[in-house]
DOGURO-465711 format. One record per residue: residue in one letter; residue number from 1; x negated, y, z of N, C-alpha, C in turn. Coordinates in nm, 3 decimals. Each point is the difference from the previous one (the first is absolute). Layout:
a,NUM,X,Y,Z,X,Y,Z,X,Y,Z .
...
This chain:
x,1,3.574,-2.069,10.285,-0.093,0.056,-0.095,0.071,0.115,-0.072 .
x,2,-0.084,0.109,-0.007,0.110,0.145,-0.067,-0.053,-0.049,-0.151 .
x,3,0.070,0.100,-0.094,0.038,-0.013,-0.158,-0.142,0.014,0.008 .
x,4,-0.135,0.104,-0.003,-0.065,0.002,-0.050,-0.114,-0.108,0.004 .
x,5,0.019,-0.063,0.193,-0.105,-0.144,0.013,0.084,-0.110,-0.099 .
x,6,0.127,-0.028,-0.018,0.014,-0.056,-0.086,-0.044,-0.001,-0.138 .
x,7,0.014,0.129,-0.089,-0.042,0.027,-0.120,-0.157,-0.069,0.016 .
x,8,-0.075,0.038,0.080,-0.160,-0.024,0.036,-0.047,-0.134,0.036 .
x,9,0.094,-0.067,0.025,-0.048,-0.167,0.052,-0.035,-0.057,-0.080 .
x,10,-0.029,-0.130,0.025,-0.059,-0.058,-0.113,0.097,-0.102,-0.081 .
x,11,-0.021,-0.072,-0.085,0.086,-0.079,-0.091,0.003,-0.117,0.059 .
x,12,0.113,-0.064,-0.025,-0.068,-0.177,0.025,-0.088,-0.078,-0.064 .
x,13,-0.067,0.063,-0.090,-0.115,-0.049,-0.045,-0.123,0.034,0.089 .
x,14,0.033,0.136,0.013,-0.133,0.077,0.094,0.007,-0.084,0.061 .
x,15,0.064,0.003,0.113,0.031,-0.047,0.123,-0.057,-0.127,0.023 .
x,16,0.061,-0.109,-0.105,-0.050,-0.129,-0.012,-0.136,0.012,0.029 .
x,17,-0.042,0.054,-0.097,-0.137,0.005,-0.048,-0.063,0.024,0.136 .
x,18,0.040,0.118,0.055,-0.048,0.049,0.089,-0.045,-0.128,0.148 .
x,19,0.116,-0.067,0.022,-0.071,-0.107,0.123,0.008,-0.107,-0.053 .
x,20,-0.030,-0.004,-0.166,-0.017,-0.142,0.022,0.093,-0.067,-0.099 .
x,21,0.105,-0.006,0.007,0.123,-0.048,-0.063,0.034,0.001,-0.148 .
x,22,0.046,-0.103,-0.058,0.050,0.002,-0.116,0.141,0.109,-0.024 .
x,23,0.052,0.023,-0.118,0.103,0.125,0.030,0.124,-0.146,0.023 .
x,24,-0.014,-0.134,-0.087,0.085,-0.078,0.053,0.036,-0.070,0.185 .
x,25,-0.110,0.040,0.034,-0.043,-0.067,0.171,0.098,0.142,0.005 .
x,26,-0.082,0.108,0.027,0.074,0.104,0.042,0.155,-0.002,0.057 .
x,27,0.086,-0.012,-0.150,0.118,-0.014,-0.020,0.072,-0.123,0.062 .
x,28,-0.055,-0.102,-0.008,0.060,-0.082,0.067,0.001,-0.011,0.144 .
x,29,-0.113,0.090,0.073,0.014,0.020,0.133,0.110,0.120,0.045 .
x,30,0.046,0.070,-0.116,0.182,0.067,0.008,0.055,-0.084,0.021 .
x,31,0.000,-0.093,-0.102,0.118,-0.111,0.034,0.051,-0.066,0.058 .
x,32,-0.113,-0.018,0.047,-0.027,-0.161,0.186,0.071,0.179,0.106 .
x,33,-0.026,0.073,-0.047,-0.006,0.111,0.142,-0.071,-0.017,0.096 .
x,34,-0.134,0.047,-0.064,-0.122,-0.006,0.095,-0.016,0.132,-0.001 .
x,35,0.030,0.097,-0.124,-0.023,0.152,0.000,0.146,0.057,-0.034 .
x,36,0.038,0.070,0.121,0.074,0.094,-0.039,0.024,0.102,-0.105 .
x,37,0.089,0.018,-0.039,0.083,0.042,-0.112,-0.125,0.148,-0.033 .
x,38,-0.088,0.046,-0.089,-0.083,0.072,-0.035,0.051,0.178,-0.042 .
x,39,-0.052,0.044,0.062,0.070,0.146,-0.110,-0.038,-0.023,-0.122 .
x,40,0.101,0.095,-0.100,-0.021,-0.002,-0.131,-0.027,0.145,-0.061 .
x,41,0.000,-0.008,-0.111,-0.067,0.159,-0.028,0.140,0.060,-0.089 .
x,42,-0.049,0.138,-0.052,0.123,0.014,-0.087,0.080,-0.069,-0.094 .
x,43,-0.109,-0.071,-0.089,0.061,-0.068,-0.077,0.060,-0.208,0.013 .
x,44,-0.036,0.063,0.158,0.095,-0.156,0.037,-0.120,-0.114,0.064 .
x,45,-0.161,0.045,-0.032,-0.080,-0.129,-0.056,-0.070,-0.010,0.184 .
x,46,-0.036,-0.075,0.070,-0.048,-0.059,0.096,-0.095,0.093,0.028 .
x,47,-0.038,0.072,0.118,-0.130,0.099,0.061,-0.038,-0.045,0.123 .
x,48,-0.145,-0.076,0.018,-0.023,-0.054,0.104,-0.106,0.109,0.088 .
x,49,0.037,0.047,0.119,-0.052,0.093,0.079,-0.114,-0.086,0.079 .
x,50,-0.030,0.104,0.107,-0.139,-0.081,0.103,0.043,-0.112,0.054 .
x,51,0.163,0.056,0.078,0.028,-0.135,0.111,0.019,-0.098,-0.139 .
x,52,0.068,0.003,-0.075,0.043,-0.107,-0.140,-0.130,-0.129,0.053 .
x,53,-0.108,0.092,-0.036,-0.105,-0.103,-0.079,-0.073,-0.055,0.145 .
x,54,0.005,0.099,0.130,-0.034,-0.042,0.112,0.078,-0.179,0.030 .
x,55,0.109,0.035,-0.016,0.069,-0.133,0.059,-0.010,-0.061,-0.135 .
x,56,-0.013,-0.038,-0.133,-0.092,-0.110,-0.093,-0.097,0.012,0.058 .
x,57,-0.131,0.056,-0.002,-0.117,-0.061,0.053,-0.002,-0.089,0.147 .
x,58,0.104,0.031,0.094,0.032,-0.135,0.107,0.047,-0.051,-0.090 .
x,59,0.116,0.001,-0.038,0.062,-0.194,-0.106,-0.123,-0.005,-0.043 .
x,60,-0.117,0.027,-0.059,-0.029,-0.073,-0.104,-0.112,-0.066,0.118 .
x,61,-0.041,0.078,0.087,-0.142,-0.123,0.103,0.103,-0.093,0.099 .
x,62,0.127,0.024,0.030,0.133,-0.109,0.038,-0.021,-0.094,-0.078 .
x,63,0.022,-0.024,-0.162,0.004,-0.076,-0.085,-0.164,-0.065,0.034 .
x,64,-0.103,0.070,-0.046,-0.099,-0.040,-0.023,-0.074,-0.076,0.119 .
x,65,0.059,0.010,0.125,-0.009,-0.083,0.134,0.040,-0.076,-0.017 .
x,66,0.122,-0.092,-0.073,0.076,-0.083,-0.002,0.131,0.022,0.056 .
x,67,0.079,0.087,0.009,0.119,0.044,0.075,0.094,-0.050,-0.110 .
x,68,0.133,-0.084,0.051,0.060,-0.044,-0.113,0.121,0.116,0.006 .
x,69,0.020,0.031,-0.113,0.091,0.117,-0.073,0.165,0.005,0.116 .
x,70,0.003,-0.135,0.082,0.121,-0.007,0.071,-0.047,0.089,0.127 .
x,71,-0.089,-0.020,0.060,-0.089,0.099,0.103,-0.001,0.139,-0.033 .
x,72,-0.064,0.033,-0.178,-0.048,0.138,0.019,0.198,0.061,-0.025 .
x,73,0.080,-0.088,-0.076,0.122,0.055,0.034,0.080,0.029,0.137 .
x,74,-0.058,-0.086,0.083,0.081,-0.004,0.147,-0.060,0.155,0.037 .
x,75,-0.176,0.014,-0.030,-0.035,0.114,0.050,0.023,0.130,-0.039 .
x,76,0.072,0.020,-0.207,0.017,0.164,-0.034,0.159,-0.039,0.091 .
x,77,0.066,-0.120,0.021,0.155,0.056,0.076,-0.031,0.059,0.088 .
x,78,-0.069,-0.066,0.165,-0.025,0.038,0.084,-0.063,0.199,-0.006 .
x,79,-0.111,-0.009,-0.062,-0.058,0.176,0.006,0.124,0.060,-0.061 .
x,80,0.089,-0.026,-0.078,0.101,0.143,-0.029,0.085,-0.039,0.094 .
x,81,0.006,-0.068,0.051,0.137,0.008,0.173,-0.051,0.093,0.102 .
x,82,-0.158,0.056,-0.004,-0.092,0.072,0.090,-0.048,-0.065,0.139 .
x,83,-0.012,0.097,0.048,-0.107,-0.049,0.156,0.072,-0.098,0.033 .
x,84,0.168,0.016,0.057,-0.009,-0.133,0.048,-0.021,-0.167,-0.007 .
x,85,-0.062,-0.001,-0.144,-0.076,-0.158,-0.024,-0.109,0.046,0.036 .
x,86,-0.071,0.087,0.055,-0.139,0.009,0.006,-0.015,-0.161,0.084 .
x,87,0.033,-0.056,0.035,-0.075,-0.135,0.080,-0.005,-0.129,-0.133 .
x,88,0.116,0.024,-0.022,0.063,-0.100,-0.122,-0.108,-0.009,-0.107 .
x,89,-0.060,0.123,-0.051,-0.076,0.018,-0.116,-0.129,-0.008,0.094 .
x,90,-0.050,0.031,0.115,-0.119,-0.069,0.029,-0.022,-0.141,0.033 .
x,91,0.114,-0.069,0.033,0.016,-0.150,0.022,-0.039,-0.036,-0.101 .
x,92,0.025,0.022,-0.095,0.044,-0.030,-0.225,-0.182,0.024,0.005 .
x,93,-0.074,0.088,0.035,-0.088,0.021,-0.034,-0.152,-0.140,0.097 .
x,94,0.071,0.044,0.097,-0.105,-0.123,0.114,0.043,-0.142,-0.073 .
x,95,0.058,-0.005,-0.054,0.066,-0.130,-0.036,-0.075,-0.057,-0.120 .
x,96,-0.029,0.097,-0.077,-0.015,-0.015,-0.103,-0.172,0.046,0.050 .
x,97,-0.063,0.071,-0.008,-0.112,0.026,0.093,-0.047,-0.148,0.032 .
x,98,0.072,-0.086,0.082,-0.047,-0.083,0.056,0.022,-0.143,-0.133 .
x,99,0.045,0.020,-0.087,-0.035,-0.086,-0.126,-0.118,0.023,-0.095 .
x,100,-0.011,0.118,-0.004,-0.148,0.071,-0.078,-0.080,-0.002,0.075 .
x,101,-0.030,-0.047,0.128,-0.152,-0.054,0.116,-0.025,-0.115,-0.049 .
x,102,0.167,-0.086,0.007,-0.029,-0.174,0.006,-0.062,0.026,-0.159 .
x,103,0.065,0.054,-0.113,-0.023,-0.043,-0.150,-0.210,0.046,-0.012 .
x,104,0.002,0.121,0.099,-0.141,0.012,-0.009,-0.103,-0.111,0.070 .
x,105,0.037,-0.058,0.078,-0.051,-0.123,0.059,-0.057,-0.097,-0.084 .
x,106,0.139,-0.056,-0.045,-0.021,-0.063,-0.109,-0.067,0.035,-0.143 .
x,107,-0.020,0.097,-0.009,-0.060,0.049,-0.119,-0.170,0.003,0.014 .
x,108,-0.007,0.017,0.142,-0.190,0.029,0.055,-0.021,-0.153,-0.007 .
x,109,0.102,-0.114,0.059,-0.027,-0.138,-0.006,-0.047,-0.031,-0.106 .
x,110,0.086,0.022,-0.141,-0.063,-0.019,-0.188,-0.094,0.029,-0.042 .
x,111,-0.001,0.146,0.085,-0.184,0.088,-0.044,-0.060,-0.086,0.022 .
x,112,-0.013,-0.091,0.142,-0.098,-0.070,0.045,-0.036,-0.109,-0.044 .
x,113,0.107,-0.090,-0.048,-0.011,-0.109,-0.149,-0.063,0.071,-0.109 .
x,114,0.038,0.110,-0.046,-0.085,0.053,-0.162,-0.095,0.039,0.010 .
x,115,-0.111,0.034,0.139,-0.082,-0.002,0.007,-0.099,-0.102,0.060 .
x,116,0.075,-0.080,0.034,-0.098,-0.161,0.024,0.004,-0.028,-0.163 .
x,117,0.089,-0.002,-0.006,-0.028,-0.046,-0.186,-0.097,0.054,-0.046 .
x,118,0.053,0.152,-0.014,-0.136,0.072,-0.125,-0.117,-0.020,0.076 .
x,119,-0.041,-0.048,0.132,-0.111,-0.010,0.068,-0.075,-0.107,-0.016 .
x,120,0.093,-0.124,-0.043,-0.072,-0.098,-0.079,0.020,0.008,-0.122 .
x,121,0.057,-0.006,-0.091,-0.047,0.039,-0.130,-0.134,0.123,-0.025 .
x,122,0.020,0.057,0.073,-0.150,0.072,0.020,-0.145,-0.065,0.034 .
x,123,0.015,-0.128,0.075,-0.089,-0.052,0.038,-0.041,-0.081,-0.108 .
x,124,0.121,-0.113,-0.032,0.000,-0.076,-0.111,-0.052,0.062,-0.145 .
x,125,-0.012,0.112,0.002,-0.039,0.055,-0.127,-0.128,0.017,0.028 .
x,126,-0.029,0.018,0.096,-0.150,0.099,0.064,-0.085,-0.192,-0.034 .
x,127,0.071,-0.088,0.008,-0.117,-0.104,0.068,0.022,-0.126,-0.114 .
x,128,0.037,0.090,-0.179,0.019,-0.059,-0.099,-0.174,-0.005,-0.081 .
C-alpha cells in the first residue's frame, strides 16, 4: 500500500464497522493472526485498504459458517505461503464445506419440527 492509500484507508473502526465487526473482534483477529500485520498511516494508527477488508469479509462468513478459529488460522498460514498450498487451502475448504451441508441438514430437519408445531398450535387455536 503507497503513503497516500495508506493516509486514505480506513480506521479500525471504519473497517470494523465496515464488515461487520466489533473494533474489539477486529483486533483480536491480529492477535490469533488471522490478519496480517495492516499498513499504518503517518501518524502510526492502523489503515485498512480493499484487500484489508476483502479478506475480513471471508473471516467473518468463515466464522459465521461455523469455521473454528483453529481452521480459519491453519487457512491465513497456508494463503501467505502462496500457490503452493493451493490444494491444502482447498482441502481446508471441502472439509469444512462438507460440515456446513451436514449442519444445514440438520437445521431443515428442526424447521420441520417448528413447523409441525406452529401447524398445530394453529389448528388448536383455530378449533378453540
Amino acid at each position: 500500500m503507497d503513503i497516500a492509500a495508506r493516509e486514505r484507508g480506513l480506521s479500525v473502526g471504519e473497517a470494523a464497522a465496515r464488515v461487520g465487526l466489533t473494533t474489539y473482534t477486529l483486533r483480536w483477529y491480529e492477535q490469533e493472526g488471522l490478519v496480517a500485520p495492516v499498513g499504518r498511516d503517518s501518524a502510526g494508527r492502523r489503515r485498512y485498504g480493499d484487500a484489508d477488508l476483502r479478506w475480513l469479509v471471508l473471516l467473518t462468513r468463515l466464522r459465521r459458517t461455523g469455521m473454528p478459529v483453529r481452521d480459519m488460522r491453519r487457512y491465513a498460514e497456508l494463503a501467505r505461503l502462496g500457490d503452493r498450498t493451493l490444494g491444502a487451502r482447498r482441502a481446508l475448504f471441502e472439509a469444512h464445506r462438507d460440515r456446513v451441508l451436514a449442519r444445514m441438514a440438520e437445521l431443515e430437519e428442526d424447521l420441520k419440527v417448528l413447523d409441525f408445531k406452529i401447524d398445530n398450535y394453529r389448528r388448536a387455536e383455530e378449533g378453540r
